[in-house]
Each structure stands twice: as structure tokens, then as C-alpha cells.
C-alpha positions as semicolon CSV with decimal commas, in nm:
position;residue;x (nm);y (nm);z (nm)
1;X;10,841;16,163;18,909
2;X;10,785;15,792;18,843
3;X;10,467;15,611;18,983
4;X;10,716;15,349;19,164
5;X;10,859;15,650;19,318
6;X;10,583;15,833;19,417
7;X;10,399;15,480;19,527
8;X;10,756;15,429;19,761
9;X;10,692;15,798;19,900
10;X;10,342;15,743;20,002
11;X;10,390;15,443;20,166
12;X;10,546;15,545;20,518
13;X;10,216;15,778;20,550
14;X;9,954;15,531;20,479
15;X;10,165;15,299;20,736
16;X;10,128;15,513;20,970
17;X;9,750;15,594;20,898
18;X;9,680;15,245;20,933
19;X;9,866;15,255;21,312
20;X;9,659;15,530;21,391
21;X;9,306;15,340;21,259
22;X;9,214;15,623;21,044
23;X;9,201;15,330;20,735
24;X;9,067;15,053;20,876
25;X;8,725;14,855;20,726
26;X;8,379;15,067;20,824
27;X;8,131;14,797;20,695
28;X;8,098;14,605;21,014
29;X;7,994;14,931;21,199
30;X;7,732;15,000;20,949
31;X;7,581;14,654;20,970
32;X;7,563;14,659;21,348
33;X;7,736;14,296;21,259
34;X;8,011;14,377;21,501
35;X;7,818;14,541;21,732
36;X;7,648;14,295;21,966
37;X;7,447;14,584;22,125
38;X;7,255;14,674;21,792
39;X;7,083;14,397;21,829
40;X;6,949;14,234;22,102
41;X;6,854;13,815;21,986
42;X;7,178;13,822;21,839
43;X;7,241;13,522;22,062
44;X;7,529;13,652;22,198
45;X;7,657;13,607;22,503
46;X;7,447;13,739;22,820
47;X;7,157;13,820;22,547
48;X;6,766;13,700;22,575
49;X;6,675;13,471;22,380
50;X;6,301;13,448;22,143
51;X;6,042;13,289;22,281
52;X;5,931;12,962;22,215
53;X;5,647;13,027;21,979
54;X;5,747;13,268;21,644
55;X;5,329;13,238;21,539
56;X;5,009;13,198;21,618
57;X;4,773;12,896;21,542
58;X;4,420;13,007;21,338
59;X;4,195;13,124;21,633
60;X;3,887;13,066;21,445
61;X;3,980;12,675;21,358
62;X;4,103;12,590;21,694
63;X;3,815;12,503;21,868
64;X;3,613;12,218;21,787
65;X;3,328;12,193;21,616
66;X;3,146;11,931;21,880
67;X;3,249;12,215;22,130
68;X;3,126;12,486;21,975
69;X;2,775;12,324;21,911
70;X;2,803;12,248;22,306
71;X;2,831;12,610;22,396
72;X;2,608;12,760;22,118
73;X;2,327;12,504;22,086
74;X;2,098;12,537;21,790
75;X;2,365;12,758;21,619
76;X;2,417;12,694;21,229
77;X;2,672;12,693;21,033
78;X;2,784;13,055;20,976
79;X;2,752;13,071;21,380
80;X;3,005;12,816;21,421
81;X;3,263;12,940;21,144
82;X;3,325;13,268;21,409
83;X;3,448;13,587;21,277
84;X;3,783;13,672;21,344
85;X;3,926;13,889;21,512
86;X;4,069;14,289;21,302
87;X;4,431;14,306;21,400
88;X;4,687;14,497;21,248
89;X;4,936;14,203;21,340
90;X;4,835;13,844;21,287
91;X;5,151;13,698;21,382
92;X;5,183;13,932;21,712
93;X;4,756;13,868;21,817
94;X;4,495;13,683;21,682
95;X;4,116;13,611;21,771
96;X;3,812;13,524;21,731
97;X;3,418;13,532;21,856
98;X;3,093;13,314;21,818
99;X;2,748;13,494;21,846
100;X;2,420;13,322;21,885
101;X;2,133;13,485;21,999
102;X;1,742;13,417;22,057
103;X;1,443;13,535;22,254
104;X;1,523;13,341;22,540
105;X;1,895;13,436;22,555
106;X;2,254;13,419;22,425
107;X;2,535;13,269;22,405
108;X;2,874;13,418;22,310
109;X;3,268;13,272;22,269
110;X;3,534;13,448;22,210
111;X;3,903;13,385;22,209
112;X;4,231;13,624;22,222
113;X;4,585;13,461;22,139
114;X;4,876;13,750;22,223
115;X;5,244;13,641;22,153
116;X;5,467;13,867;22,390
117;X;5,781;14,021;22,239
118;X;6,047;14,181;22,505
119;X;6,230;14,474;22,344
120;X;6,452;14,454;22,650
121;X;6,758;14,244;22,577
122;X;6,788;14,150;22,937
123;X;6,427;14,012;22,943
124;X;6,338;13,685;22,693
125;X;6,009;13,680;22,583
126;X;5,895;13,393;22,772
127;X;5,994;13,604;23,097
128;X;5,820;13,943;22,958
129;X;5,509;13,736;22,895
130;X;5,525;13,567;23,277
131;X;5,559;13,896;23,395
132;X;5,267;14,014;23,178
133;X;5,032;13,737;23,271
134;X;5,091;13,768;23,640
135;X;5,002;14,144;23,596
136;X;4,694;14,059;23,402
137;X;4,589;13,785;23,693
138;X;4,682;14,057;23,983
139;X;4,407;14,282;23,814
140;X;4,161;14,023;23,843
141;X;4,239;13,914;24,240
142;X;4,412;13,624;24,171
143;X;4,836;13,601;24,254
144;X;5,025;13,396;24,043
145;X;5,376;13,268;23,989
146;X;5,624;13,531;24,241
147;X;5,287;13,711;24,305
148;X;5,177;13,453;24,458
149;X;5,404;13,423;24,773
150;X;5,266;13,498;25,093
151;X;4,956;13,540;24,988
152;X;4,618;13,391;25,149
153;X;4,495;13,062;24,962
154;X;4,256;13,057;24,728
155;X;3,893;13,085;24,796
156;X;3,696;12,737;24,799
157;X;3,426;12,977;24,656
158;X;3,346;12,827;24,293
159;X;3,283;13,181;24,181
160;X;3,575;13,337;24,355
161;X;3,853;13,414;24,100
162;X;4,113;13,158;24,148
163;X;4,424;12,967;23,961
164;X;4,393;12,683;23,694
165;X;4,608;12,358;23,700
166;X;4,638;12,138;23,396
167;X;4,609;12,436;23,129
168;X;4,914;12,566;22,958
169;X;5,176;12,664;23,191
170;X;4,951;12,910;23,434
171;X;4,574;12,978;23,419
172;X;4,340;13,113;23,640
173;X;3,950;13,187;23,609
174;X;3,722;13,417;23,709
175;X;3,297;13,378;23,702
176;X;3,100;13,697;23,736
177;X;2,718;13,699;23,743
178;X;2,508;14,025;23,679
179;X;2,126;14,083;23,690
180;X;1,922;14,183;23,360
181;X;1,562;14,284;23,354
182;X;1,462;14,010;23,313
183;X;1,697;13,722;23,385
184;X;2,084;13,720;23,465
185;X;2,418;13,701;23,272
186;X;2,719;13,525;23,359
187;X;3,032;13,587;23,243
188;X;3,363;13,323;23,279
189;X;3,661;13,448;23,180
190;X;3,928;13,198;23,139
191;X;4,302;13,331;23,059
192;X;4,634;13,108;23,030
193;X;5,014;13,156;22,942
194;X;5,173;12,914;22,718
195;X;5,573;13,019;22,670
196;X;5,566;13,376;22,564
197;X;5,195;13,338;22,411
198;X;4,897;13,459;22,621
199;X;4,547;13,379;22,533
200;X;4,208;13,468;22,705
201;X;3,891;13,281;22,658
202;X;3,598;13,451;22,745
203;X;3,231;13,244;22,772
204;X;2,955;13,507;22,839
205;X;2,563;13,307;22,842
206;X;2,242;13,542;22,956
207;X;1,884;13,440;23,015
208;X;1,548;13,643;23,001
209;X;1,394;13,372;23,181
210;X;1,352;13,497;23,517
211;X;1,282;13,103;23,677
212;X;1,578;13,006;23,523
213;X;1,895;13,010;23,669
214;X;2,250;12,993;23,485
215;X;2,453;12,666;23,595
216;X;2,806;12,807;23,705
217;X;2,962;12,477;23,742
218;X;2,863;12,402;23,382
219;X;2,970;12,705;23,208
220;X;3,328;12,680;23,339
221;X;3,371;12,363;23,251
222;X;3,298;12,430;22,855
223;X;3,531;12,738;22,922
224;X;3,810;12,511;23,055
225;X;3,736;12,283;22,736
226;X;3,801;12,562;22,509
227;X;4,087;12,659;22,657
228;X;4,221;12,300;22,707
229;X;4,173;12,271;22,317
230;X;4,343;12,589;22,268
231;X;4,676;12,488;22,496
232;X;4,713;12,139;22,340
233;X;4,705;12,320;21,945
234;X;5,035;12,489;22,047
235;X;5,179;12,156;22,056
236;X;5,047;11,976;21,745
């Protein structure tokens, strides 16, 4: 039999294959290209979108050097270059920490950036990360954002945990003192959400001196400094 005749024969069947869908393309299923559902920041229709920030700045260059001699007087300069932070991740978390200690005391900094990826495609980053902060701030007494309503204001206590305004898009603080023999401790603990980022500056100072007492009002501020810094490098 001829090719043209066998080629004629054949082609009825493969007509009919191709009405049934047995021959059509496969490619696109393998891809997931024509799948909307294999993956989710495809920016499809009805689909989350990334958050704002895709890295993280250098956490051990983004405070200043004025500020750091501010909260670790006397330090030199291996004090003030910090030592980062061991993370398996540096564009999901980054940090850093400053150590300076003496006979009379210490002073320590340290600094935690997070950027928040949602693996649910009905949840954008930026949302995952609000939900995460306000989590964060519930397990240190102070409601934020939704968590916030109906809730009693915020203490005028100074050392009361209570929210920020003016840094990043939330912040709150919280100041906790605790006795040493001799001396005290106090710890501030500063955390903020920029976007889908969430960072956490911690400012811990103790004392052995048993007349002298740690300045609250003092230590906050350099913490809000440090954090101020911090919010205003995601913008540079």
C-alpha cells in the first residue's frame, strides 16, 4: 500500500483522537504555566501579591556610628563594627549585636530584621506579616492594629508596654527592669513592622553600682533612635 494511501486511511482516526483530546499539547500542564493554582504570585486574578520589600538592608551598617558610640560609650572600634547575626537565610532574616562590657556594667544592642513570606495564596505578605506582628505585640500585653479594638487604653505608665507612633508602620515598646547582686538591669525592647518586614531592636544596659540607678526615659529614647534609623533605611 502507498504512503498517500495509508496517510488518507489514518487520517479519520487521528481526527477523531483529536475530538476526543487524547492528542492535544501536554507542555503547559508540566510547566504549571496554565495552571494558575501551581503557583500562587502568579499575579493572577484573585491571587496575593509579594510584599513590598524582596531584601533586607545590612543589619550591621544600619545604625550609625554617632549612635552606637551613644549607647556603648567608651567602646572601640571592633565594638562598634557588631557581629552579625548566623542565619541560614540572609535575604529571609538578618541581624546583628554590639557588646561592651566593664567592671561597672554593660551595655548591649542588638537588632533582628525578619521579611515575612505567606505561602497562602489568599494572604499577601504584607497581611501575613500584620498578622504576625500583632501576634508578637499580643504576647507582650500590648493590642495592636484589629487587636486593638475594644481594648482598655494604654497605660500612662512609662514602663508599661505600650504602642509606638512615628516608627515604621506599627511599633510598640516594652521596658523591663530586674535586680542583680549588685545593681539592676534594664531591658527595652523595641519591635516595628515595615510592609511585610519585621524587625526587633533590643537595648539591654546593667549596673553593679548599687547607688546608681538606670535612667528609663533615656534608654528608650536611644532605642527609639535605633529603630527610627532602622525604619527610614528601608526607604533610601
Amino acid at each position: 500500500m502507498r504512503l498517500g494511501t495509508i496517510a488518507r486511511s489514518l487520517a479519520p482516526v487521528a481526527a477523531a483522537l483529536v475530538g476526543l483530546g487524547v492528542l492535544t499539547g501536554c507542555s503547559g500542564d508540566l510547566s504549571g504555566e496554565d495552571d494558575p493554582s501551581a503557583n500562587p504570585r502568579s499575579g493572577t486574578a484573585g491571587s496575593a501579591q509579594p510584599g513590598r520589600y524582596s531584601g533586607l538592608p545590612e543589619p550591621c551598617g544600619a545604625v550609625g556610628d554617632d549612635t552606637l558610640r551613644e549607647l556603648l560609650p567608651g567602646g572601640d572600634p571592633e565594638v562598634y563594627a557588631g557581629e552579625p547575626m548566623v542565619t541560614y537565610d540572609t535575604g529571609r532574616r538578618v541581624g546583628c549585636s554590639w557588646h561592651l562590657g566593664a567592671e561597672t556594667g554593660t551595655h548591649q544592642l542588638s537588632v533582628d530584621l525578619q521579611r515575612v513570606i505567606s505561602y497562602d495564596p489568599g494572604v499577601s505578605d504584607d497581611d501575613q506579616a500584620e498578622l504576625d506582628f500583632e501576634e508578637r505585640a499580643g504576647d507582650a500585653g500590648v493590642p495592636v492594629g484589629e487587636a486593638a479594638g475594644g481594648s482598655p487604653p494604654p497605660s500612662d505608665d512609662p514602663l508599661a508596654p505600650r504602642p509606638l507612633d512615628g516608627i515604621g508602620d506599627v511599633a510598640f515598646i516594652d521596658d523591663r527592669l530586674t535586680s542583680t547582686n549588685p545593681g539592676e538591669r534594664r531591658a527595652v525592647t523595641l519591635a516595628f513592622r515595615n510592609a511585610n518586614v519585621l524587625v526587633t531592636v533590643q537595648y539591654t544596659v546593667s549596673t553593679t553600682l548599687v547607688d546608681e540607678d538606670l535612667d528609663s526615659g533615656s534608654l528608650q529614647q536611644r532605642a527609639q533612635t535605633v529603630a527610627r534609623q532602622l525604619a527610614e533605611g528601608f526607604d533610601e
